[in-house]
C-alpha positions as CSV (number, residue, x, y, z in Angstrom):
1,X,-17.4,-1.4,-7.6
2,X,-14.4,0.2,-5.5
3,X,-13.0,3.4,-5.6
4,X,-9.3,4.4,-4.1
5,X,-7.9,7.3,-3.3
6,X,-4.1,7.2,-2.1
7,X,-3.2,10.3,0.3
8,X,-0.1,10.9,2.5
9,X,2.8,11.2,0.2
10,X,5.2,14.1,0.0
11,X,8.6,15.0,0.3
12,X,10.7,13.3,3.4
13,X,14.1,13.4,4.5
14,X,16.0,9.9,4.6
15,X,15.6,8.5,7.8
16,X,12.0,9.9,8.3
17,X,8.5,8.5,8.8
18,X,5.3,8.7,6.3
19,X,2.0,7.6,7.1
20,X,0.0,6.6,3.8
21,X,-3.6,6.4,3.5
22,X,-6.0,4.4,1.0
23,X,-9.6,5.6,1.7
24,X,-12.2,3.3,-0.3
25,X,-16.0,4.3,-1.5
26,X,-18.4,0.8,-1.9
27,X,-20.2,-0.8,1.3
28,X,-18.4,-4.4,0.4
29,X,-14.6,-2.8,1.0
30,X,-14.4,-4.7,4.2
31,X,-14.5,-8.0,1.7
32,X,-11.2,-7.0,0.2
33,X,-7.9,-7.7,0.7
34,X,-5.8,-4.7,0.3
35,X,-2.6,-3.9,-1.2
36,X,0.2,-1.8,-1.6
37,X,2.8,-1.2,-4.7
38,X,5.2,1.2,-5.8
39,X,6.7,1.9,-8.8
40,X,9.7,3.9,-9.0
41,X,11.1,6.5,-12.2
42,X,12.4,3.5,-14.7
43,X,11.9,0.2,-12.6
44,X,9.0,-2.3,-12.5
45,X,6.0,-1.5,-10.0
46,X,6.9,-3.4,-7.2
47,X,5.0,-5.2,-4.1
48,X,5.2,-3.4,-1.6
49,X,2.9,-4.8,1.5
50,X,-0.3,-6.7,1.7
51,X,-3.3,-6.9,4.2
52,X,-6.3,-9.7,4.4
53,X,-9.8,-8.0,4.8
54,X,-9.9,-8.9,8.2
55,X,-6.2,-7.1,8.9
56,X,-5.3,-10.4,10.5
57,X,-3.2,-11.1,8.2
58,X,-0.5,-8.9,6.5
59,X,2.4,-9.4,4.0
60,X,5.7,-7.8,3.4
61,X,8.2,-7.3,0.7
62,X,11.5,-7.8,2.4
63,X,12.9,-4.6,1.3
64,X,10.2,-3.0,3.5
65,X,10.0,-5.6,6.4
66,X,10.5,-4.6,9.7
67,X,10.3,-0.8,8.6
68,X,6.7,-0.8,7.2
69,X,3.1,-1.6,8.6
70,X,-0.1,-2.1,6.9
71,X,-3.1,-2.0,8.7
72,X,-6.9,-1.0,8.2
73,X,-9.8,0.0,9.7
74,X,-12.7,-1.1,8.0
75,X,-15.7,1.0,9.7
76,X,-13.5,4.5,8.1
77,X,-12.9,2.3,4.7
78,X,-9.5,2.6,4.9
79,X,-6.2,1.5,4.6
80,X,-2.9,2.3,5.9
81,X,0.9,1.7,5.2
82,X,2.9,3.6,7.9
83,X,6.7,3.8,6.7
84,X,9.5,4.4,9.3
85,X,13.5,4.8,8.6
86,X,12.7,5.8,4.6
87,X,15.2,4.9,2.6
88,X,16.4,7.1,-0.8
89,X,15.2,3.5,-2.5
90,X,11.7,4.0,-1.3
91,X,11.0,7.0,-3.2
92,X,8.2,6.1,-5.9
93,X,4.3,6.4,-6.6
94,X,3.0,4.3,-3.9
95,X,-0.7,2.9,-5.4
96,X,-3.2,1.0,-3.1
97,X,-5.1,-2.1,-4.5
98,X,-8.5,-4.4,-3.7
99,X,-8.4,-7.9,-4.0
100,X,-11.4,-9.8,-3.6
101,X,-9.7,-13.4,-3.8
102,X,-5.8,-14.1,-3.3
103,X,-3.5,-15.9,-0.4
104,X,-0.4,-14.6,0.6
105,X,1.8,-15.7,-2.4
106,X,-0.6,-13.9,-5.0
107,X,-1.3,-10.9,-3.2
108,X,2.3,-9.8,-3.8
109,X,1.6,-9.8,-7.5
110,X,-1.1,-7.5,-9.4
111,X,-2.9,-10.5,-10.6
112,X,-5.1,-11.0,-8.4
113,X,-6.4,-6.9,-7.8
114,X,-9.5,-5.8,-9.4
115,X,-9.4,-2.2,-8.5
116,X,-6.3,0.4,-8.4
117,X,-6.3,3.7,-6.9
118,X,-4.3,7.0,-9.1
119,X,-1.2,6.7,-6.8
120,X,0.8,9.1,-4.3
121,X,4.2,10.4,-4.6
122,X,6.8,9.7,-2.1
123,X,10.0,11.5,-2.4
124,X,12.9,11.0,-0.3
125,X,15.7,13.4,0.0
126,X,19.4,11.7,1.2
């Protein structure tokens, strides 16, 4: 069993940085891949970026590429998506996922998560 608990999220101004954190409870997180999605006021929950359990590998939306990092650090349990140059578009709950099985392709879907965290809200003001 896995538990996640999204923090970071709060009001920014366009332009500005966030630093999102996914802390897990369970001794086997370090065997998950980990995710992050967003869902946004009317639209679909979205992919958002994905890391391997190892962090050596990671995946990107390409709305978010080149402006967002994942990363981890597996002795604090925890998982980070640091966001630079927020766009108004990126305001949403942002929810972190664990994956125990999944490649590249279906870690940007929610099939493949067993366990979702309650979500954090980013709000970005133009």
């Amino acid at each position: 069993q896995v538990q996640l608990v999204e923090s970071g999220g709060e009001l920014v101004q366009a332009g500005g940085s966030l630093r999102l954190s996914c802390a897990a409870s369970g001794r086997t997180f370090s065997t998950y891949a980990v995710g992050w999605f967003r869902q946004a006021p009317g639209k679909e929950r979205e992919f958002v970026a994905a890391v391997s359990w190892s962090g050596s590998r990671t995946y990107y939306a390409d709305s978010v590429k080149g402006r967002f990092t994942i990363s981890r650090d597996n002795a604090k349990n925890t998982v980070y998506v640091q966001m630079n140059s927020l766009k108004s578009e990126d305001a949403a709950v942002y929810y972190c996922a664990a994956a125990l099985m999944g490649n590249g392709v279906q870690l940007s879907t929610a099939a493949p998560y067993d366990y979702w965290g309650q979500g954090t809200v980013v709000t970005v003001s133009s």
